[in-house]
N, C-alpha and C positions, 0 to 999 in steps of 0.2 A: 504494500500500500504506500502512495505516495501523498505531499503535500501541492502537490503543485496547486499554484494558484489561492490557496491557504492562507500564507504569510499574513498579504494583506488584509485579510481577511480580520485574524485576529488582531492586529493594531488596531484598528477600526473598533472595535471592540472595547478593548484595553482602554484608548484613551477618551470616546463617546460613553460608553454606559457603566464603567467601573469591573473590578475584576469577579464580581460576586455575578455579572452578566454574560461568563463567557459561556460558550455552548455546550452544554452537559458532556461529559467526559473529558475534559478540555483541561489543565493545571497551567498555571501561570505562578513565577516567580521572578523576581529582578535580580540578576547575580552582580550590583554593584549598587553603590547607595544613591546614584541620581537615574537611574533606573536606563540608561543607554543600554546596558547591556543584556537581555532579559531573556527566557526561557521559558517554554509552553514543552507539555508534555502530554498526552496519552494512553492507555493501559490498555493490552488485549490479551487479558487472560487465559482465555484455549489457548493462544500459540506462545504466551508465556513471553511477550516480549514489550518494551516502552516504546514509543515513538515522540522522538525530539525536533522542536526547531527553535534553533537557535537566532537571534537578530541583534548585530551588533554594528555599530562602527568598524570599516574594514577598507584600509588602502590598499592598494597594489601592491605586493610583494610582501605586505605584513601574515605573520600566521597567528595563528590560532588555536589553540589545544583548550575542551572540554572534556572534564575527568570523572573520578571519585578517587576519594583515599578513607579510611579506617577514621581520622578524625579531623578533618580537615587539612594536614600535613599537606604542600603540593609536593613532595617526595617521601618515601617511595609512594608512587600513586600510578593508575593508570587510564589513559588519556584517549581521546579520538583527535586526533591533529590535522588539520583546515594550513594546507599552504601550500605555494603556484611554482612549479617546478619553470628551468631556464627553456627546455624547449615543449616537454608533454603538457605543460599548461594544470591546471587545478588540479590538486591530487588531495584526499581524503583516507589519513592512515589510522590503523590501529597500534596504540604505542603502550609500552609499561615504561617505568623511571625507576632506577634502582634510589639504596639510600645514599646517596653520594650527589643524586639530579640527573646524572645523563639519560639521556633519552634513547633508547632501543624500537626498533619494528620488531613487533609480533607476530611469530612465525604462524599464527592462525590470526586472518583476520575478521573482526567480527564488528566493526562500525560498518552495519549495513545497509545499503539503498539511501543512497548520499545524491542529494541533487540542493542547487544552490541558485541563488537570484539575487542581483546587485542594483542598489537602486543610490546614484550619483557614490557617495564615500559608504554607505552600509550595503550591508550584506544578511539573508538573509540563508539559512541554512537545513536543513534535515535528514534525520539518518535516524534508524532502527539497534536499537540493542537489544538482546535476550536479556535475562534476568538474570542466567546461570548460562555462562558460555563452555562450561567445563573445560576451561584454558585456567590453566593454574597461574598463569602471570594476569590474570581477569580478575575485576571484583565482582561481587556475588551481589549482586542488587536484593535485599531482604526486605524484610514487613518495619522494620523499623525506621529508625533515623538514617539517610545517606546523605553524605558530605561531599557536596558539587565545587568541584577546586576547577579556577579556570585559568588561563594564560596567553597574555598577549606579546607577541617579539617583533624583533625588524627580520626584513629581510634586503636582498634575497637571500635565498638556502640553495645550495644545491641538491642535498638531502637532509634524511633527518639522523643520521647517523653522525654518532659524536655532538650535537645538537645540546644543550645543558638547557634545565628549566632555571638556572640560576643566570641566566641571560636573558633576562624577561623585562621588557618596560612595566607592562602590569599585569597584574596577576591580584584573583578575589577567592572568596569561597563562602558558601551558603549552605544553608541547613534545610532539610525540607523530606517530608514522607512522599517516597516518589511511589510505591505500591499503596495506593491510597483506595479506601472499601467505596466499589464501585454501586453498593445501593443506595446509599445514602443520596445521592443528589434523584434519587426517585420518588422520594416521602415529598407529600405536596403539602404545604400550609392554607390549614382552613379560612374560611373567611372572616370568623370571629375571632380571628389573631389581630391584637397591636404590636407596636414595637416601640421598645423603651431605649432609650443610648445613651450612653454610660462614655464621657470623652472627657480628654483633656482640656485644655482650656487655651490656646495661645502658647502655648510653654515654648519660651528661648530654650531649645536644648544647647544643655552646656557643653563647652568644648573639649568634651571630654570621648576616650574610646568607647563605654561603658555609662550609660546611666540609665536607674531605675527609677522614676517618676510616681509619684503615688497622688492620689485624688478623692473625699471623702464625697459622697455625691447624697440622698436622699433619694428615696425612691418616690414615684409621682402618688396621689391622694387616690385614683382610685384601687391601688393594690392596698387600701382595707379589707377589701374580698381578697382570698385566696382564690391566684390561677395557676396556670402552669407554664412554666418555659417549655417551649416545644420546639426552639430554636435557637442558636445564637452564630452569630460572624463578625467579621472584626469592619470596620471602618475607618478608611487609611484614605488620610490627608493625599490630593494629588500631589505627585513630586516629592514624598515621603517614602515611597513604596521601599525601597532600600534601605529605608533610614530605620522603621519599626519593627522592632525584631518578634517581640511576642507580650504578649496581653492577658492579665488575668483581672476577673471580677469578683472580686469575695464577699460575702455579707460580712456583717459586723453581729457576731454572735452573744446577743447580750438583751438582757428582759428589752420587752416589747417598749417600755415608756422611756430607755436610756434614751438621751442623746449623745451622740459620738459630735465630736469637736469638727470642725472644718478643719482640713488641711490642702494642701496643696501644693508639692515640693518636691524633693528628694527622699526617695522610701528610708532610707538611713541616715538622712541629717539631724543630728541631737536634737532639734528643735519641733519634730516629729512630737505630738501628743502620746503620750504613752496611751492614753484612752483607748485610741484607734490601733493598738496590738489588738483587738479583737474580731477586728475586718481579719480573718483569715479561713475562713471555710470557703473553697472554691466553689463558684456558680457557674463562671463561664470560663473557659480558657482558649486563648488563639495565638497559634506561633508562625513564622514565614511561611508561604506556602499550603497553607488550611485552608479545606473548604469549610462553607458553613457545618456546623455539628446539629444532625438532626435526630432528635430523640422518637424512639420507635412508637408507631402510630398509637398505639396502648398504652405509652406511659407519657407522664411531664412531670418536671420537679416542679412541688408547688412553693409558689412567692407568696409573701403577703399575707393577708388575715390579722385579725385584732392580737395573736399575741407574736408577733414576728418583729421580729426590730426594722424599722423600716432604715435603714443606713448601709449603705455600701461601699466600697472602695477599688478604685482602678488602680491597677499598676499595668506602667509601658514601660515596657524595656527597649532603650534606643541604641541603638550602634552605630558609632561614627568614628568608623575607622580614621578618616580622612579630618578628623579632629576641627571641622568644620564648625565656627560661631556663627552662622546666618539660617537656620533652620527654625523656624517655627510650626510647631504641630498641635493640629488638633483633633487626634487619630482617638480611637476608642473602641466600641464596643454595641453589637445592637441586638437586643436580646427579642425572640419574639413569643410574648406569652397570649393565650387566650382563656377565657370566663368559662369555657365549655371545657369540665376536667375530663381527663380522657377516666380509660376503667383504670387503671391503676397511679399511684401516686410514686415517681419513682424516686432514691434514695443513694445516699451518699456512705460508703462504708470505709474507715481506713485499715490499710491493711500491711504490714510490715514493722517497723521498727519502732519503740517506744523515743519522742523526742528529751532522747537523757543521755548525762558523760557515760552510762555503766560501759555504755557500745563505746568502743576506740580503733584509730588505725593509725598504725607506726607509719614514723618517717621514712622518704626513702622508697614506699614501696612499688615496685609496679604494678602488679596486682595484688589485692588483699580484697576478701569476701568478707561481708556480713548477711547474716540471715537474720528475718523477722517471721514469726510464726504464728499462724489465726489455725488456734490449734483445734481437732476434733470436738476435745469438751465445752470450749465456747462454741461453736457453731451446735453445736446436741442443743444446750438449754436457751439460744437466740434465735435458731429458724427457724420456722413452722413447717409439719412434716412434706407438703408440697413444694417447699425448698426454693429458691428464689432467680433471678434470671439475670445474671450481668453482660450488660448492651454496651458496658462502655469502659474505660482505665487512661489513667492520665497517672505514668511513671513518675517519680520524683525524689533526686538527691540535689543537693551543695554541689559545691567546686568541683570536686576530685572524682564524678559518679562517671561512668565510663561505660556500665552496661548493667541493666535490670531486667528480673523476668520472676513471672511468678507463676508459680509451681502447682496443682493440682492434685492431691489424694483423696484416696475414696478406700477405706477399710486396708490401707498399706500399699495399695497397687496406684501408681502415676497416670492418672489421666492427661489429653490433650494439657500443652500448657496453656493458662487465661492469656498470659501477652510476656512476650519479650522483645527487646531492644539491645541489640547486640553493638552498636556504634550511640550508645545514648548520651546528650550534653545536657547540662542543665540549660544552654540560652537557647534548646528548643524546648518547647513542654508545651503540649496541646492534649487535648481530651480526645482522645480516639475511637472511634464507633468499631467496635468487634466487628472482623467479617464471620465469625462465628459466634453467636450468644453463648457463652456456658452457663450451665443450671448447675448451681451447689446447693446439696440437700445437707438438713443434719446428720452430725456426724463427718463431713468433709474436712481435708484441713487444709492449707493454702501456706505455702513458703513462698516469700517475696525475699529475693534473693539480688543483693547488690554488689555490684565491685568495681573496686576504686584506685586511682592514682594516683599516690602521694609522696612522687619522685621529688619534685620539687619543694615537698614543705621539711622544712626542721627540727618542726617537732611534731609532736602526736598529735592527731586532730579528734576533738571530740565528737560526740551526738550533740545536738541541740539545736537551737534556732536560729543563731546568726550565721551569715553567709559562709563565715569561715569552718565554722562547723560544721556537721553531717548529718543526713537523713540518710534514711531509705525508706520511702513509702511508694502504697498503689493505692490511690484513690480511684474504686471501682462504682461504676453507678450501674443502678441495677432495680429492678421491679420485683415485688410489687415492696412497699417499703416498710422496715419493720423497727424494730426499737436498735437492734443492735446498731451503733456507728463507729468504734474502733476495736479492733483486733489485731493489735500489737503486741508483740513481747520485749525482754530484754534478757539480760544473765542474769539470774539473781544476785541479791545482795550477799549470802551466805555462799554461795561460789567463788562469786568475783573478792570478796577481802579473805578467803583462802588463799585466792591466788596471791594478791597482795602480798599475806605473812610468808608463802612458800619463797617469793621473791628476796623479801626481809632475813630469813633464816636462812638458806642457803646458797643464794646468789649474792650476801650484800649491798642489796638495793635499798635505797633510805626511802623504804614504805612502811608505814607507821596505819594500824587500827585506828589510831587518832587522827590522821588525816582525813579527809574530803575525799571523794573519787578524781575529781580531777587534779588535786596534787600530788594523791599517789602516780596517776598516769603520767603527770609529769616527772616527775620524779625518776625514771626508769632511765636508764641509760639503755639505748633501745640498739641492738644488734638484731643481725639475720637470724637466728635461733631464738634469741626472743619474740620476733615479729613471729615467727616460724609456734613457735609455744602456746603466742597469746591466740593465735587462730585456731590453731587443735582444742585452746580452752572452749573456743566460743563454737566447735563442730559438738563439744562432748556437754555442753554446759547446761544444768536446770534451768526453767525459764519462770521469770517473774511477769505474768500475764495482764495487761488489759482487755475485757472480756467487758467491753462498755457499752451500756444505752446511752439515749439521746441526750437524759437528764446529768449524765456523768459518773451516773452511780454505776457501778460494777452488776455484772448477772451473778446471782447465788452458785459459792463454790468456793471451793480452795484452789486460789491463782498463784501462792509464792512457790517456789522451789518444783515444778509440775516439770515431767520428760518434758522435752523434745520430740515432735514428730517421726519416726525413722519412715522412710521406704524400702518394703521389702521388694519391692517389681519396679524398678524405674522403667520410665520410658524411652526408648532405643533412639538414638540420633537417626535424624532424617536424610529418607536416602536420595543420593542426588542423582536425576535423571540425567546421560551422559551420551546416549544412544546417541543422539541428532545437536549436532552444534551449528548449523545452516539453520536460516531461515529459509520456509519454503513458499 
């Protein structure tokens, strides 16, 4: 299948009716922050392959390489490269970059059905990739997060051979779910939907790489009645499209009559109300590259009603590499609820790691795993026996999270997994519609399993809330909706200060029962055999459980010192189909 004739098509589009307009099946991202550079994609799931075009600025003789790499890295990475040979004229390669930058041709080439259109200095471009080339110099296009690394050079070339990406005028890279669940743009919104928008306000963003925006807003008078979100998508300032990385909307969870303080600033500036720490239960979430998120025709999360706190809060997360002071935005959020509740009322459960120091992870490491556990006995005494339907999950660590996925048992044997994220960042984080619903009955238990990179920090990084610190959660949404809302665990207390004294007594570590957990942790003089010790504690460890309703209070039981889940059946790595590497 080809684009011919296309191109224009989708510009026309893009910059008349907004990207929430493009034609159903259709993805659009901007792979640079004034948006010259941008990228529509595709999906054809029987023959398992993407379809790209690419539209950039493009002279005579300049080339061109679009990629992936594991986290963004433009080396080692692997690339499809756009550039105009001295006498064959335009040529279209498939390339890998070892770790050093040099650039190689790939003895199987699989950037395929390339045709191109130049209109005065742009150019317009497309070509076909599989998802699994079974070319082991290939990246593997999965369900999760992919990191689109691009590069622009001089020319001429005479080949691409000996070629370095380290000779590059510019070069970007973007975050974005390219295997994105192709029902969801088929749920249609009823006619008794409004829409509410949740936006910034004008904000100079600051001249900074990194800034996180936050906005306290009210919700409008007629959600006294409870309805339901049945929608939400993001809304981006024209000429921003680059600039807004991701978007979350959270209520401010706190009796119906509080008022939350107006703010309007920096999510982390001291001057921040402490008040508004309570806006933080997710409502709506959107990251580069998301379509709208449509809740299944049966369920909505209900807003509003006489005991709901009517306050909410935006946070935009901007990115400006290019440390640019002239942007102003007023990008946001537009959520669509209606008065007509569907039959179920659907809900929000967390699932992995308790927000506390007990969980640690050493300096230094490259990989280092933590588990959080929604263990069989809280889901026994929280579900009700027809057991419940999760439609949705929105992954979530700190800095250092790298890849999450959570796990599925059912009486010791490993069902399908609920969602993983094997290239996971924190500056992408969107609410993702399952292309498969899982049903977990009582009795199930669910391991949300994180792991993390913390080559570059010093010292030990906690659990906790600030950025510097660590999570691992799965906010899964799910019908029909019941009291349970967190199912997290940690090591218990009576484990963890064993380990401590074992530290104390035989290793000479100044940890002390009289310390805090976090100055024991820090305290450690941390080697590879330690890091190596403290992770086999935390494979073998009892667990201190939250097993919590709406109201906070704990479900009836005994949660301190409880096993750990085991598997006796895991389930078998997936096998990759290798028969057919052509597209046909």
């Amino acid at each position: 299948m080809r684009f011919i004739g296309v191109p224009i098509f989708f510009s026309f589009l893009h910059s008349c009716l907004g990207l929430r307009d493009l034609p159903e099946g259709i993805s659009y991202i901007s792979l640079d922050p004034t948006g010259n550079t941008s990228m529509y994609w595709s999906l054809d799931y029987d023959q398992q392959f993407v379809k790209f075009e690419i539209h950039l600025p493009l002279r005579k003789w300049e080339w061109f390489a679009i990629g992936f790499s594991d986290y963004g890295e433009f080396y080692p990475a692997d690339y499809c490269i756009l550039w105009t040979g001295w006498k064959d004229g335009i040529k279209f390669q498939d390339t890998w970059v070892d770790d050093r930058g040099d650039i190689f041709v790939d003895t199987q080439q699989d950037c395929q059905e390339f045709d191109i259109s130049y209109q005065k200095n742009r150019a317009k471009f497309t070509f076909i990739r599989k998802f699994d080339t079974c070319d082991d110099d290939d990246y593997i296009i999965e369900d999760g997060t992919t990191h689109i690394v691009w590069l622009k050079g001089n020319g001429p070339i005479t080949s691409l051979e000996h070629l370095s990406v380290l000779n590059t005028k510019q070069k970007g890279m973007q975050r974005t779910q390219l295997l994105k669940n192709p029902t969801a743009q088929k749920i249609k919104i009823p006619k008794t939907a409004r829409t509410v928008e949740f936006t910034a306000d004008h904000v100079h963003v600051p001249h900074n790489d990194t800034t996180y925006w936050c906005r306290v807003m009210k919700l409008p008078e007629y959600l006294t009645d409870i309805h339901h979100i049945i929608q939400f998508e993001a809304i981006i300032q024209s000429g921003n499209e680059g600039l807004v990385h991701h978007m979350e909307v959270f209520h401010c969870e706190a009796k119906a009559e509080k008022a939350i303080p107006s703010y309007n600033g920096p999510c982390f500036d001291p001057s921040r109300p402490k008040d508004t720490e309570v806006c933080k239960k997710v409502m709506a979430a959107w990251a580069m590259g998301a379509t709208p998120f449509k809740y299944p025709k049966e369920a909505g999360l209900p807003v509003g009603g006489k005991n709901f706190n009517k306050y909410v809060m935006l946070e935009v997360h901007y990115n400006n590499p290019e440390l640019k002071s002239d942007y102003i935005d007023s990008s946001g959020m537009r959520l669509y609820v209606t008065p007509s509740l569907r039959k179920y009322n659907a809900g929000i459960i967390e699932l992995g790691l308790e927000y506390t120091d007990k969980m640690a992870i050493p300096p230094k490491q490259e990989s280092f795993t933590l588990s959080g556990y929604c263990i069989a006995e809280c889901t026994a005494v929280s579900i009700p026996p027809q057991g419940i339907t999760i439609f949705g999950s929105q992954l979530h660590t700190h800095l250092t999270g790298v890849q999450v996925l959570t796990r599925h048992i059912r009486d010791g044997r490993e069902l399908l997994e609920l969602n993983r994220d094997n290239h996971y960042s924190t500056h992408f984080q969107e609410i993702r519609l399952l292309k498969r619903p899982v049903l977990v009955l009582p009795g199930d238990a669910l391991i949300t399993i994180c792991r993390y990179n913390t080559q570059d920090r010093e010292n030990i990084t906690l659990g906790g809330f600030a950025i510097r610190d660590e999570m691992c959660v799965n906010y899964v949404h799910y019908y029909p909706r019941i009291e349970l809302e967190v199912c997290k665990s940690s090591i218990s207390y009576q484990t963890l200060f064993s380990y401590f004294r074992f530290l104390k007594e035989w290793q000479s570590q100044n940890t002390s029962s009289s310390y805090g957990i976090s100055t024991n942790y820090g305290s450690i003089e941390w080697t590879s055999k330690r890091a190596d010790d403290l992770h086999q504690l935390y494979e073998d460890m009892t667990l201190s459980m939250q097993c919590n309703a709406s109201t906070g209070l704990r479900f009836p039981g005994d949660w301190e010192n409880v096993p750990l889940t085991r598997v006796s059946y895991s389930l078998p790595p997936p096998i990759r189909s290798c028969k057919q590497n052509q597209i046909v």
